[in-house]
CHARMM internal coordinates of N, CA and C (Angstrom, degrees):
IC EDIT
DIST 1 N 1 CA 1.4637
DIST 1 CA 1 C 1.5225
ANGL 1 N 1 CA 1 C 108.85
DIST 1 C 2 N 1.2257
ANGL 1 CA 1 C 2 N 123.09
DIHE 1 N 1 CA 1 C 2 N 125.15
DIST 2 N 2 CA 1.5656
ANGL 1 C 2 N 2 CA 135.40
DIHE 1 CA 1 C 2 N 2 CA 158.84
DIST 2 CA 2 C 1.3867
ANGL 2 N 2 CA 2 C 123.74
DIHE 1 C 2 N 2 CA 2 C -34.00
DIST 2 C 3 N 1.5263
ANGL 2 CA 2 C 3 N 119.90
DIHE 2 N 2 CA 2 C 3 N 101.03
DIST 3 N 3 CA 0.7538
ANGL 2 C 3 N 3 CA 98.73
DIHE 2 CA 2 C 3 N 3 CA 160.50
DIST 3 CA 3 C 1.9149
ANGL 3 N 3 CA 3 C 152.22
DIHE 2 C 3 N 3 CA 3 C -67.95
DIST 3 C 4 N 1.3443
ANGL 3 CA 3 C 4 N 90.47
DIHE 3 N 3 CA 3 C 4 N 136.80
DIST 4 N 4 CA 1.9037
ANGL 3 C 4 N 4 CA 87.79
DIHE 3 CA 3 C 4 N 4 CA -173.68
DIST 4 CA 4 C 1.2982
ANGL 4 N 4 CA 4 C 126.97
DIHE 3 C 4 N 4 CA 4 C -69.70
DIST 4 C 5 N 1.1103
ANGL 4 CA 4 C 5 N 110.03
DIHE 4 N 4 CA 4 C 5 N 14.06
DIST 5 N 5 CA 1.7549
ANGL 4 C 5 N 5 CA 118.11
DIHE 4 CA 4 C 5 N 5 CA -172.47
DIST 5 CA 5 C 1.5085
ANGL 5 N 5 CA 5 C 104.36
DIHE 4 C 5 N 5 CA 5 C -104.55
DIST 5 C 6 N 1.4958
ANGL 5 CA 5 C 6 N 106.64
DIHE 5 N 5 CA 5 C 6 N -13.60
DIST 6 N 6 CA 1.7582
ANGL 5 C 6 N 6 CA 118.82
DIHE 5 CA 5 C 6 N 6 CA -175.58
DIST 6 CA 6 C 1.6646
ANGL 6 N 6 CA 6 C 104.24
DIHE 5 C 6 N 6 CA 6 C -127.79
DIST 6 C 7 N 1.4280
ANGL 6 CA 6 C 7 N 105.86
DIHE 6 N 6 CA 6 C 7 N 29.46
DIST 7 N 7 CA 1.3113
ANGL 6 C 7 N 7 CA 113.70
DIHE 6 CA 6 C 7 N 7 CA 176.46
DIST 7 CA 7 C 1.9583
ANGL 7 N 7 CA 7 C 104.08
DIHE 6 C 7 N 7 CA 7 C -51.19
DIST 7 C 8 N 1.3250
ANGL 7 CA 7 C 8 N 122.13
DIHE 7 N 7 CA 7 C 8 N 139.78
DIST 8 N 8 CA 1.3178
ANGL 7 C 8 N 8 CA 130.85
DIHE 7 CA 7 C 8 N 8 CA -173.67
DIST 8 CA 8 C 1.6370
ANGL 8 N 8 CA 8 C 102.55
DIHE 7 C 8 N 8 CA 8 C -109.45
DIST 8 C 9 N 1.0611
ANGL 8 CA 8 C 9 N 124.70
DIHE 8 N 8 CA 8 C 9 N 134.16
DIST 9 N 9 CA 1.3132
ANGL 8 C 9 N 9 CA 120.48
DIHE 8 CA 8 C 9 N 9 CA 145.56
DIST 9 CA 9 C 1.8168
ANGL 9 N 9 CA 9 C 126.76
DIHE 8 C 9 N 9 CA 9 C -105.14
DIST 9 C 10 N 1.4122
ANGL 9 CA 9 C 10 N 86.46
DIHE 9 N 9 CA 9 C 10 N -177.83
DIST 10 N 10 CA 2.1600
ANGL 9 C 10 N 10 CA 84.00
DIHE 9 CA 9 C 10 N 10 CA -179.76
DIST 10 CA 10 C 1.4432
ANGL 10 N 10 CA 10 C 104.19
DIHE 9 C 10 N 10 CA 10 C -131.69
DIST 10 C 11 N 1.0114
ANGL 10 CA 10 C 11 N 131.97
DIHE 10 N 10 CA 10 C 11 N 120.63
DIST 11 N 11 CA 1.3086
ANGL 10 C 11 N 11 CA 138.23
DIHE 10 CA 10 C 11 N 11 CA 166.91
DIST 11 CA 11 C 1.3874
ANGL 11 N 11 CA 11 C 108.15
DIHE 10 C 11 N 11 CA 11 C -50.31
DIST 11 C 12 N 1.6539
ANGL 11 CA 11 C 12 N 103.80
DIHE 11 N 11 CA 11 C 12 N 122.74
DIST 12 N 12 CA 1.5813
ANGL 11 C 12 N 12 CA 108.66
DIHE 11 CA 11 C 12 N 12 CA -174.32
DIST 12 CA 12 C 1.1229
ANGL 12 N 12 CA 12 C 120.63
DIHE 11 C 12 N 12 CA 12 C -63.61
DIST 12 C 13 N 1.0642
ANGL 12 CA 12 C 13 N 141.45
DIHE 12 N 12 CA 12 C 13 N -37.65
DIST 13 N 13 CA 1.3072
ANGL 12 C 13 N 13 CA 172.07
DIHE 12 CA 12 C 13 N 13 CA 144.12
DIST 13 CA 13 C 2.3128
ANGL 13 N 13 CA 13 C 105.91
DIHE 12 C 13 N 13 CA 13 C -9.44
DIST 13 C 14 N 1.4488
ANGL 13 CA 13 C 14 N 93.90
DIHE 13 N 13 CA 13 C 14 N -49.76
DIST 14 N 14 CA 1.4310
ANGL 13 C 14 N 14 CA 123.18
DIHE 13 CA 13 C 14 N 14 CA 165.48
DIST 14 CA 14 C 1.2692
ANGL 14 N 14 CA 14 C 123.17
DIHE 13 C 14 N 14 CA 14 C -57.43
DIST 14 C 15 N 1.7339
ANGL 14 CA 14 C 15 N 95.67
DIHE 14 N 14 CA 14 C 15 N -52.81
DIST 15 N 15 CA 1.6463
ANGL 14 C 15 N 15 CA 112.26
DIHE 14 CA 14 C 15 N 15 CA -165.63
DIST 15 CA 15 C 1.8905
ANGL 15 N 15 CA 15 C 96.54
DIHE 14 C 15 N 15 CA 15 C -83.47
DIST 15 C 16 N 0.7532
ANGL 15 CA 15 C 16 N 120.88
DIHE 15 N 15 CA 15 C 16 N -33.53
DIST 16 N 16 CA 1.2169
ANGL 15 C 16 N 16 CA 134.67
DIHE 15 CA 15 C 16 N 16 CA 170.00
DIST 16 CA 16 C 1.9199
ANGL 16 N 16 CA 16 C 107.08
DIHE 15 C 16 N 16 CA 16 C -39.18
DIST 16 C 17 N 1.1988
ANGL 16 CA 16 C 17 N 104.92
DIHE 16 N 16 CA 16 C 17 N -65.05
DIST 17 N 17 CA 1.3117
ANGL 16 C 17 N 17 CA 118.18
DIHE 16 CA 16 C 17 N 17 CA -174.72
DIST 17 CA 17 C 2.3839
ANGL 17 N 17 CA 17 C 117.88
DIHE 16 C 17 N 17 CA 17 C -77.69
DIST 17 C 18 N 1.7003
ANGL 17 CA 17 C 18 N 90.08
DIHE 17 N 17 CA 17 C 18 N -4.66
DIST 18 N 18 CA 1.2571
ANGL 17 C 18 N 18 CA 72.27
DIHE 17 CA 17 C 18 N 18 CA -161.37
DIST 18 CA 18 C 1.4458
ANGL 18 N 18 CA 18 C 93.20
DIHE 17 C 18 N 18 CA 18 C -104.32
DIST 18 C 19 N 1.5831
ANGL 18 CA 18 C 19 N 121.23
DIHE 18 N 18 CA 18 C 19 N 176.76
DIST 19 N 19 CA 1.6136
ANGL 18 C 19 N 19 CA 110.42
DIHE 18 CA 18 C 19 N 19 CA 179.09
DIST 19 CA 19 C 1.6084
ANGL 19 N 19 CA 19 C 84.23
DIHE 18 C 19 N 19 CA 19 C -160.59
DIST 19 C 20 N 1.5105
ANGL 19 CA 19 C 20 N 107.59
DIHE 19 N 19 CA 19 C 20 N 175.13
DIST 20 N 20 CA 1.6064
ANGL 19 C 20 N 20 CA 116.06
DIHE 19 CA 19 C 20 N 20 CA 175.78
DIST 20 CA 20 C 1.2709
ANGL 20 N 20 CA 20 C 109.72
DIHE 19 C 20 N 20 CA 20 C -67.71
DIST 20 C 21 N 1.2569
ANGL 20 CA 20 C 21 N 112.68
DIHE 20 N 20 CA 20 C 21 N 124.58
DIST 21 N 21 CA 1.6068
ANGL 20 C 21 N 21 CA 104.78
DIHE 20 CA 20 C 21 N 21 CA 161.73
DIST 21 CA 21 C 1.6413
ANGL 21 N 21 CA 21 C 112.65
DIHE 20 C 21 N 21 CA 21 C -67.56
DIST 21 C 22 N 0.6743
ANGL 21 CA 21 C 22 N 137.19
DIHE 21 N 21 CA 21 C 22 N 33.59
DIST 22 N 22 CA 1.7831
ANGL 21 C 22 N 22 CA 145.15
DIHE 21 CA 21 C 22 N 22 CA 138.38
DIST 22 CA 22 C 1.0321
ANGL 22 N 22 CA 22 C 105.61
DIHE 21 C 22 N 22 CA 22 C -85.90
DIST 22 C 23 N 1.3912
ANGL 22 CA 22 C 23 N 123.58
DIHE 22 N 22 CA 22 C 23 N -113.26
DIST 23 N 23 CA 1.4783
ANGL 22 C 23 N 23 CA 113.87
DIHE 22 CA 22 C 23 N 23 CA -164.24
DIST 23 CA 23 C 1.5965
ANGL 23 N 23 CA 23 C 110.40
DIHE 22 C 23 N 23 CA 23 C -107.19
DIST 23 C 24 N 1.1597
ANGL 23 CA 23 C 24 N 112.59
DIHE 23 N 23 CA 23 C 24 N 57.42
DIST 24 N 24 CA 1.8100
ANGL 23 C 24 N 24 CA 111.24
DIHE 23 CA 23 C 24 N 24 CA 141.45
DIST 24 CA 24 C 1.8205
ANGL 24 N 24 CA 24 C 93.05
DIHE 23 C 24 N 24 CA 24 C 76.47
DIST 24 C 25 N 1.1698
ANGL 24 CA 24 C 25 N 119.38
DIHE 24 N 24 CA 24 C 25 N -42.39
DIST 25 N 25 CA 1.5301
ANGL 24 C 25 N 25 CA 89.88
DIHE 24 CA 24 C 25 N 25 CA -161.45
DIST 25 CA 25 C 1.2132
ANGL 25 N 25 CA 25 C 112.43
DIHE 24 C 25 N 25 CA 25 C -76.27
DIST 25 C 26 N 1.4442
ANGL 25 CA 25 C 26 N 111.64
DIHE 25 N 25 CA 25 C 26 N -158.90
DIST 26 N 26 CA 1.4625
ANGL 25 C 26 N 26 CA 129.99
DIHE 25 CA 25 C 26 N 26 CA -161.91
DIST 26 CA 26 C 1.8085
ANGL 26 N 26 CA 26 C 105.12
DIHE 25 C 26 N 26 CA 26 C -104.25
DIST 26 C 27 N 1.7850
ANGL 26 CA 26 C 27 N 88.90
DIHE 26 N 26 CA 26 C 27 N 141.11
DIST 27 N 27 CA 1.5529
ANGL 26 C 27 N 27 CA 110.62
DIHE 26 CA 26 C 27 N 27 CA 176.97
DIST 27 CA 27 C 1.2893
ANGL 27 N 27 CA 27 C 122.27
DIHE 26 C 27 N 27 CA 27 C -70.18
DIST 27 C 28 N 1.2436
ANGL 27 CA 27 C 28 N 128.51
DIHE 27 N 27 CA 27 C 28 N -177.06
DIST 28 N 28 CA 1.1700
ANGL 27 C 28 N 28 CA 144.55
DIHE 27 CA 27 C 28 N 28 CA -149.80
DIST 28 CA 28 C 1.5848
ANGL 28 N 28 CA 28 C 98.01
DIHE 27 C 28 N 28 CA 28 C -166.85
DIST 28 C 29 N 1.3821
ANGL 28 CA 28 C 29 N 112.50
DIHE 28 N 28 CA 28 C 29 N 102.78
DIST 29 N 29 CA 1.7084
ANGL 28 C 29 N 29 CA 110.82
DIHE 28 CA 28 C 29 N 29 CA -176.69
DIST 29 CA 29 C 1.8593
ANGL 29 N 29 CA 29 C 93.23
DIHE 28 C 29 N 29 CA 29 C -98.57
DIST 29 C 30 N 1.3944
ANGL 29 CA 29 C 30 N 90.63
DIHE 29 N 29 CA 29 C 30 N 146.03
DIST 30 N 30 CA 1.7720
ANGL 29 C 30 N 30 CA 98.54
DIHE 29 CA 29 C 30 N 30 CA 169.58
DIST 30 CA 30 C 1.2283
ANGL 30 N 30 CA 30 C 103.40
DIHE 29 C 30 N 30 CA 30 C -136.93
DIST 30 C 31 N 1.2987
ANGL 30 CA 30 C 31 N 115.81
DIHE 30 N 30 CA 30 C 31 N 115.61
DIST 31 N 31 CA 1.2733
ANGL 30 C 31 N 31 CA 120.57
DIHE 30 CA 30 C 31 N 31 CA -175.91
DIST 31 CA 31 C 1.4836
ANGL 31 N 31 CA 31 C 115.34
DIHE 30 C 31 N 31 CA 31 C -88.43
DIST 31 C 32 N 1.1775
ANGL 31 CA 31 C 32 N 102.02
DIHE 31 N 31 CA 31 C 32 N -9.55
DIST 32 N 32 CA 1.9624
ANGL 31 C 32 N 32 CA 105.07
DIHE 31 CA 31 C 32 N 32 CA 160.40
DIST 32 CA 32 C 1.5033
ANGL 32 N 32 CA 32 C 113.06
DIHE 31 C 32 N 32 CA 32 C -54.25
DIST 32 C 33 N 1.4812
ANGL 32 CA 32 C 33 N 114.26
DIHE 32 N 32 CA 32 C 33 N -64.00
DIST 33 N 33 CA 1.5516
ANGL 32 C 33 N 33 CA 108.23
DIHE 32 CA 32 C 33 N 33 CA 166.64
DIST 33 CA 33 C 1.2482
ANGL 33 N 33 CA 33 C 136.30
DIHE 32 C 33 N 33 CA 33 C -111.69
DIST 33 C 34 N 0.8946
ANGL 33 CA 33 C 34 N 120.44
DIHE 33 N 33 CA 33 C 34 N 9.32
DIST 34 N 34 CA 1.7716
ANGL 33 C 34 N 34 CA 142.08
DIHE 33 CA 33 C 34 N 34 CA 125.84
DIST 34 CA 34 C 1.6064
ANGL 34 N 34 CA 34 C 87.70
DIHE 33 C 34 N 34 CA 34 C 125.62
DIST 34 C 35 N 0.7566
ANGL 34 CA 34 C 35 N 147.10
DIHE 34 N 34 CA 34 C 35 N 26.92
DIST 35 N 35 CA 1.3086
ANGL 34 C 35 N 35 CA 157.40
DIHE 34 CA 34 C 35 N 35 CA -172.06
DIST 35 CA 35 C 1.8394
ANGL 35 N 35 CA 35 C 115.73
DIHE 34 C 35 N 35 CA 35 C -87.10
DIST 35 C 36 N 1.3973
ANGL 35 CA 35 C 36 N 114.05
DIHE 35 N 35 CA 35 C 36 N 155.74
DIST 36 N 36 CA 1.4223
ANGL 35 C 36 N 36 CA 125.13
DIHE 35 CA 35 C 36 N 36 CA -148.11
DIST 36 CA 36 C 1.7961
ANGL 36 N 36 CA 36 C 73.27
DIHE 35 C 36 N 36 CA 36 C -123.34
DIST 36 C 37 N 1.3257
ANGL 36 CA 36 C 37 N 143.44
DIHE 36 N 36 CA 36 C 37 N 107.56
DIST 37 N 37 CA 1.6247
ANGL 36 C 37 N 37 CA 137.28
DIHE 36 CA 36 C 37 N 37 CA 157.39
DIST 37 CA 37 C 1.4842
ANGL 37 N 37 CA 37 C 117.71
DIHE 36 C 37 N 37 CA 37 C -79.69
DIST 37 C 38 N 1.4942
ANGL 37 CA 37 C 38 N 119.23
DIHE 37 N 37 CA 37 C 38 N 135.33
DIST 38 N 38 CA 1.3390
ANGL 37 C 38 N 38 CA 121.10
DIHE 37 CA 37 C 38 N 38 CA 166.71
DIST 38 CA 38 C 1.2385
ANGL 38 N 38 CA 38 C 108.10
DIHE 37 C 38 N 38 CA 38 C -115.05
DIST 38 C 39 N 0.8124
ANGL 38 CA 38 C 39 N 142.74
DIHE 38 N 38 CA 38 C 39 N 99.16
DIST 39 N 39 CA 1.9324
ANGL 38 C 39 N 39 CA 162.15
DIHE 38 CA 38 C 39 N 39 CA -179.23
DIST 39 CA 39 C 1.8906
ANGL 39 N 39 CA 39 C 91.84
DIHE 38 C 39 N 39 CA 39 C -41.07
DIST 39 C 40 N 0.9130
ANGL 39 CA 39 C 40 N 95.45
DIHE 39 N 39 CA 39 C 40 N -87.24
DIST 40 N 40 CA 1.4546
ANGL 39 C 40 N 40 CA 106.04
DIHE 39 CA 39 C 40 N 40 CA 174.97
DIST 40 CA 40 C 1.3096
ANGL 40 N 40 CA 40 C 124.13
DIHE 39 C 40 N 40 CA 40 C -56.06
DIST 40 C 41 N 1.2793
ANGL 40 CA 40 C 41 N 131.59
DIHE 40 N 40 CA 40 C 41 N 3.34
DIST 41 N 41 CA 1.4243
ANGL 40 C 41 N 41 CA 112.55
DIHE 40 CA 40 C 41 N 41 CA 164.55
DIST 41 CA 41 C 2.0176
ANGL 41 N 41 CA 41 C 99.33
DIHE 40 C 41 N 41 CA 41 C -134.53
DIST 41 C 42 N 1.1961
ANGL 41 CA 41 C 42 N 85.05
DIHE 41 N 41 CA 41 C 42 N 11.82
DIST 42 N 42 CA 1.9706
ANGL 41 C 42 N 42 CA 87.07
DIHE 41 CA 41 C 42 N 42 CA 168.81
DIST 42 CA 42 C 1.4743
ANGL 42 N 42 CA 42 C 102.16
DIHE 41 C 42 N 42 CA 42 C 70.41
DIST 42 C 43 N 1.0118
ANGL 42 CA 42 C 43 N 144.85
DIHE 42 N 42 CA 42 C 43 N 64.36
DIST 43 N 43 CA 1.3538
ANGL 42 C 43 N 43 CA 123.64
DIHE 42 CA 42 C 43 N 43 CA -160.26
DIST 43 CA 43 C 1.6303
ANGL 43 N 43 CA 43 C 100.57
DIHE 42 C 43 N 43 CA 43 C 163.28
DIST 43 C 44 N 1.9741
ANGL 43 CA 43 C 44 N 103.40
DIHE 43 N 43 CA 43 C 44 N 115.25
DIST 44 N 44 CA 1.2048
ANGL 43 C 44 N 44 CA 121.70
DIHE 43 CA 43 C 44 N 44 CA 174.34
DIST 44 CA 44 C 1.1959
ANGL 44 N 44 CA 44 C 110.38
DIHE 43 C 44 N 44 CA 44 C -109.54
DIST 44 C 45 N 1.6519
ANGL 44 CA 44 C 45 N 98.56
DIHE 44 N 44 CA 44 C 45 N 128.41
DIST 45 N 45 CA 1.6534
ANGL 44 C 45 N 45 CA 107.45
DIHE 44 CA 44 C 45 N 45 CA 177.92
DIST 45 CA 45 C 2.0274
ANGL 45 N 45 CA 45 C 117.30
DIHE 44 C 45 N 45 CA 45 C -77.87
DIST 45 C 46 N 1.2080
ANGL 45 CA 45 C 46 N 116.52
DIHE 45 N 45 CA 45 C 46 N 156.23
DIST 46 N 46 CA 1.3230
ANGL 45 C 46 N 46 CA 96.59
DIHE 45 CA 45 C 46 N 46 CA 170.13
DIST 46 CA 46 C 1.2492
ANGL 46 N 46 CA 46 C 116.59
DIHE 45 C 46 N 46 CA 46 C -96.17
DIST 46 C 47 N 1.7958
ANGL 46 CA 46 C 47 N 123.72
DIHE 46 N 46 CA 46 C 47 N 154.83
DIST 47 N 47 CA 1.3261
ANGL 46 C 47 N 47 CA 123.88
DIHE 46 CA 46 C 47 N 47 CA 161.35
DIST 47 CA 47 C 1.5194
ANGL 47 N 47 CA 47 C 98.62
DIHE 46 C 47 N 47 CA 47 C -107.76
DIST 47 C 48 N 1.5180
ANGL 47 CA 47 C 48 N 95.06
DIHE 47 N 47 CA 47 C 48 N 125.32
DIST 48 N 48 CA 2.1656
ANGL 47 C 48 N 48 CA 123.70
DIHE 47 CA 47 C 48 N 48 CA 167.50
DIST 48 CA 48 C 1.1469
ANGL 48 N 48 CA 48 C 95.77
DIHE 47 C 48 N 48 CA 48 C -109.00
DIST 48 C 49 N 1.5132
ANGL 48 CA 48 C 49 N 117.13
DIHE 48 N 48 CA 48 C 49 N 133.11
DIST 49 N 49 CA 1.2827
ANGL 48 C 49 N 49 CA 152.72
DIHE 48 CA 48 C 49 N 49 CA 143.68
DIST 49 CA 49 C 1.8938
ANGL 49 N 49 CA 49 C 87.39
DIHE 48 C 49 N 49 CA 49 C 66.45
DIST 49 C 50 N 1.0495
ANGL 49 CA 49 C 50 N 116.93
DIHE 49 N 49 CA 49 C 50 N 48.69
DIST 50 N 50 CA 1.8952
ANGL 49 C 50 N 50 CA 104.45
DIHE 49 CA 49 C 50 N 50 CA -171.97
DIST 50 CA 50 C 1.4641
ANGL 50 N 50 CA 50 C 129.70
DIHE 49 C 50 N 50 CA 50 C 91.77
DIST 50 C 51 N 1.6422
ANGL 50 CA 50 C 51 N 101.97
DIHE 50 N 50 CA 50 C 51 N -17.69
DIST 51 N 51 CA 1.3404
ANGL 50 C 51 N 51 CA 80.79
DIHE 50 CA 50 C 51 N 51 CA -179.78
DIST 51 CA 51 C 1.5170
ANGL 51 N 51 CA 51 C 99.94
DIHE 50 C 51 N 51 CA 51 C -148.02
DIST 51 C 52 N 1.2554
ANGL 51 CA 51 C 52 N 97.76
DIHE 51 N 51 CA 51 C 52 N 148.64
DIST 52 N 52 CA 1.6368
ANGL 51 C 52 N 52 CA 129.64
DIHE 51 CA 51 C 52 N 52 CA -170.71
DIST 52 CA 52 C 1.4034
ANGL 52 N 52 CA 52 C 109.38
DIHE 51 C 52 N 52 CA 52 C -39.33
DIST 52 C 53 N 1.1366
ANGL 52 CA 52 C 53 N 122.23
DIHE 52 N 52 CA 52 C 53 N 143.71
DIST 53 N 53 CA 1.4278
ANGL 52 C 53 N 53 CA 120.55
DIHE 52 CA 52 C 53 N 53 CA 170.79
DIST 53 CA 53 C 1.8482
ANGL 53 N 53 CA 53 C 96.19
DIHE 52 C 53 N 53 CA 53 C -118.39
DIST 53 C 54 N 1.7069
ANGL 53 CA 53 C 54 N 109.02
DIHE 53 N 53 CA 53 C 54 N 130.82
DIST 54 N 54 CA 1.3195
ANGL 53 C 54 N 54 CA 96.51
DIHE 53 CA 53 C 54 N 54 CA -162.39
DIST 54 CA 54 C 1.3446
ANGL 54 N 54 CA 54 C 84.04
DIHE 53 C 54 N 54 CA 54 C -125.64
DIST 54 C 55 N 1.4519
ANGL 54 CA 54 C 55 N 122.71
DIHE 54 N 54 CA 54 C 55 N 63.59
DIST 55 N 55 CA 1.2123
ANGL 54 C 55 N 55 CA 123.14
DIHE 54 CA 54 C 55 N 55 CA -175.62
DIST 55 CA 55 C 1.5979
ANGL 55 N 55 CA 55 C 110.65
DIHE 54 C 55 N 55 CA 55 C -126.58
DIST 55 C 56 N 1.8811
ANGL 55 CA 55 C 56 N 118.58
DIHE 55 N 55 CA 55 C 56 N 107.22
DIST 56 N 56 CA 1.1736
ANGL 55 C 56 N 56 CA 114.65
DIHE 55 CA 55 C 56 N 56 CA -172.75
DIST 56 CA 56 C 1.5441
ANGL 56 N 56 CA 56 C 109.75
DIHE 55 C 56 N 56 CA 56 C -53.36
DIST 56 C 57 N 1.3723
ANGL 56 CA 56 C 57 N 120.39
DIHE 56 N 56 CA 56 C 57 N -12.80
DIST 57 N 57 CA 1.5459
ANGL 56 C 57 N 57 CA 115.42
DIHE 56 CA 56 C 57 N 57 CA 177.83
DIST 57 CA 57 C 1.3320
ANGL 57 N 57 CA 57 C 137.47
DIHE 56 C 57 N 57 CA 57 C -99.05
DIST 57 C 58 N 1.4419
ANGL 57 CA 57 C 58 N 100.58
DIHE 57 N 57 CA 57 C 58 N 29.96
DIST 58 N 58 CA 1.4543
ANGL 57 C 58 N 58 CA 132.82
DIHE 57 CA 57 C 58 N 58 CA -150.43
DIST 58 CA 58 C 1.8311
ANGL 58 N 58 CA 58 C 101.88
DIHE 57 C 58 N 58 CA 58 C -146.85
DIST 58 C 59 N 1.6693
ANGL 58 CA 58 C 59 N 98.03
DIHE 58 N 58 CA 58 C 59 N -27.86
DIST 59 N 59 CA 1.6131
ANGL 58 C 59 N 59 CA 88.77
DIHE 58 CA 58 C 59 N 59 CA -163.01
DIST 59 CA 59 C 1.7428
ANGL 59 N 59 CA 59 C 102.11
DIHE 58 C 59 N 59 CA 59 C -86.04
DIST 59 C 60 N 1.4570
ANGL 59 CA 59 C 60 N 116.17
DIHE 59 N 59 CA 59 C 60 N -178.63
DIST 60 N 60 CA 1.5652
ANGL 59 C 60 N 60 CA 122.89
DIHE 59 CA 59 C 60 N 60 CA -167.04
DIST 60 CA 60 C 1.4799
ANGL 60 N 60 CA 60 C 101.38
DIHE 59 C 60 N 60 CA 60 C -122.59
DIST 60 C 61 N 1.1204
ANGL 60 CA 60 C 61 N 122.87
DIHE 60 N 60 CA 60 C 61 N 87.67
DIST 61 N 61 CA 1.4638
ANGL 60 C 61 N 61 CA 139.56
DIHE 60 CA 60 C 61 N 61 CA 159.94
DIST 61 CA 61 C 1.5515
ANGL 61 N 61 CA 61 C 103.27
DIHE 60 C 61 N 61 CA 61 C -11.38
DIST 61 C 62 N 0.9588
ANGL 61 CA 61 C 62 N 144.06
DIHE 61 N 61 CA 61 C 62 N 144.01
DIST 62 N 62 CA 2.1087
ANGL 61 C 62 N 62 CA 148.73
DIHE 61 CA 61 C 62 N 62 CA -134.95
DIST 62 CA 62 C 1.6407
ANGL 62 N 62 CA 62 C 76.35
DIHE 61 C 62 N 62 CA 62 C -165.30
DIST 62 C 63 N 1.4373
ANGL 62 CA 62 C 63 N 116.05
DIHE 62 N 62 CA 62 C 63 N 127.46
DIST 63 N 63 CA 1.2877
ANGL 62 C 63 N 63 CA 122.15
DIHE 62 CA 62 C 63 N 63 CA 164.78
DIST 63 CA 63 C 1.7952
ANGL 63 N 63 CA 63 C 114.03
DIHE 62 C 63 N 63 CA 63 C -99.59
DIST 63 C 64 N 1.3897
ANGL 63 CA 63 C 64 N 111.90
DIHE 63 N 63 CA 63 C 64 N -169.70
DIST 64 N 64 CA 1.6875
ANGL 63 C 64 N 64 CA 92.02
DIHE 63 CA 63 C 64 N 64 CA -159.02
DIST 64 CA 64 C 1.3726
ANGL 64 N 64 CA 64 C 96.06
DIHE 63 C 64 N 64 CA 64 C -98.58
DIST 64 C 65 N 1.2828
ANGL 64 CA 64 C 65 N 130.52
DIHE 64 N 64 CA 64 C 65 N 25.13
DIST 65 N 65 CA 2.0375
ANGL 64 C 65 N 65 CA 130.14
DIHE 64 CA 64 C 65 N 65 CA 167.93
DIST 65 CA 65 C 1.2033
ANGL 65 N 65 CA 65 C 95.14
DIHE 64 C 65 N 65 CA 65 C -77.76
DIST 65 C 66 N 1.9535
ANGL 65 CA 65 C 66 N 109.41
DIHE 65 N 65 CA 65 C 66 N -57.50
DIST 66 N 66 CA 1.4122
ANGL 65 C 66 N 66 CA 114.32
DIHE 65 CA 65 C 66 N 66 CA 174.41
DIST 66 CA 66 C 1.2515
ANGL 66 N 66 CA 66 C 151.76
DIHE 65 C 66 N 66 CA 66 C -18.90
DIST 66 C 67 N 1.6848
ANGL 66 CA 66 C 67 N 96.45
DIHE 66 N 66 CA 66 C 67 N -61.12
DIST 67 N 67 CA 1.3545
ANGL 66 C 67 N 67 CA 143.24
DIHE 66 CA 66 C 67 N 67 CA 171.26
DIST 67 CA 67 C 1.3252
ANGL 67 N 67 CA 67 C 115.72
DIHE 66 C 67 N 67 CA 67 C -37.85
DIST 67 C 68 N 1.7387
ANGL 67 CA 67 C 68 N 95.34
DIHE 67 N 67 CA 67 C 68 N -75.32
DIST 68 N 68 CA 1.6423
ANGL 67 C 68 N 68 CA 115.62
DIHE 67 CA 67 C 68 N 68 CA 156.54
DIST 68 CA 68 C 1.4109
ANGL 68 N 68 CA 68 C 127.97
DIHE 67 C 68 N 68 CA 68 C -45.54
DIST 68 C 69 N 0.8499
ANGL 68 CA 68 C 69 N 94.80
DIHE 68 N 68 CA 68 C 69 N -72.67
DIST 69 N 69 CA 2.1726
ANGL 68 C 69 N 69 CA 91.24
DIHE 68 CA 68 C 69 N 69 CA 159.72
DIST 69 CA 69 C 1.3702
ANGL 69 N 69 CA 69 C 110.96
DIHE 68 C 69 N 69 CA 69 C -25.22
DIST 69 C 70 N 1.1884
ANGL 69 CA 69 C 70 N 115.75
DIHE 69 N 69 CA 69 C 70 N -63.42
DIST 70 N 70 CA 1.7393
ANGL 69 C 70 N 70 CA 114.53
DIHE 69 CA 69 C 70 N 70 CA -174.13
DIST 70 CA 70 C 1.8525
ANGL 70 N 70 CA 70 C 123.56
DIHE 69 C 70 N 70 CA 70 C -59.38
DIST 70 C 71 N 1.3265
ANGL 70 CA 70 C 71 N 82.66
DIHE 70 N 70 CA 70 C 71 N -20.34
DIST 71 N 71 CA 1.5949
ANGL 70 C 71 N 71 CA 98.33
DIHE 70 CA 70 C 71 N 71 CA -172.07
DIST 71 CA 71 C 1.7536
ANGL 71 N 71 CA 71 C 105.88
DIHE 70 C 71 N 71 CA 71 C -92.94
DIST 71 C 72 N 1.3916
ANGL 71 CA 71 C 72 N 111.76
DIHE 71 N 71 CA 71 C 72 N -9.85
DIST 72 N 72 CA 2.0969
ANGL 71 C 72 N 72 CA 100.56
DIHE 71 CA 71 C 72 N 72 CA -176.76
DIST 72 CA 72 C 1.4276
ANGL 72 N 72 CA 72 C 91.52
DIHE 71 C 72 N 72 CA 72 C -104.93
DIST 72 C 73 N 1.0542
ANGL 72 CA 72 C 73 N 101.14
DIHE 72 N 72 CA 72 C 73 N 125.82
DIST 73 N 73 CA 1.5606
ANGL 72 C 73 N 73 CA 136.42
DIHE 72 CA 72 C 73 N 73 CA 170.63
DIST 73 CA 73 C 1.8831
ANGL 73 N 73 CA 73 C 84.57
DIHE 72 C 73 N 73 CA 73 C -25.82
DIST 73 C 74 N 1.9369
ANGL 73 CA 73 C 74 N 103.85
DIHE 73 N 73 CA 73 C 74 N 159.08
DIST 74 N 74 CA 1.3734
ANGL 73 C 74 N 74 CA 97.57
DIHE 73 CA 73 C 74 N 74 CA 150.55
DIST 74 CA 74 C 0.7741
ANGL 74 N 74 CA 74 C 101.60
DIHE 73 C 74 N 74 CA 74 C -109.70
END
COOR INIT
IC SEED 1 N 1 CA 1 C
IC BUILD
């Protein structure tokens, strides 16, 4: 579990510009586990010390309970 005392953010401005290097679309930042989300390619990137790791060999495969979770409104 993440700690909350080293909570990370992403400059929108950033998140705006970044997408999966798989298929092109747009992320999904969760600042619960500091993670970069790609909806469409199943697969959360990590953010260390601020900055994104945009490495499919690095990211954590999101199964489809997950998926769903992310998608119902809170």
């Amino acid at each position: 579990m993440p700690d909350p005392e080293r909570s990370i953010s992403i400059d929108t401005k950033l998140l705006e510009l970044l997408c999966c290097p798989l298929t092109k679309d747009g992320l999904i930042f969760d600042a619960d586990r500091s993670e970069l989300v790609s909806v469409s390619a199943k697969l959360a990137y990590p953010v260390r010390d601020g900055i994104p790791i945009m490495l499919p060999s690095e990211a954590r495969q999101i199964d489809e309970a997950e998926l769903q979770a992310r998608r119902m409104p809170k």
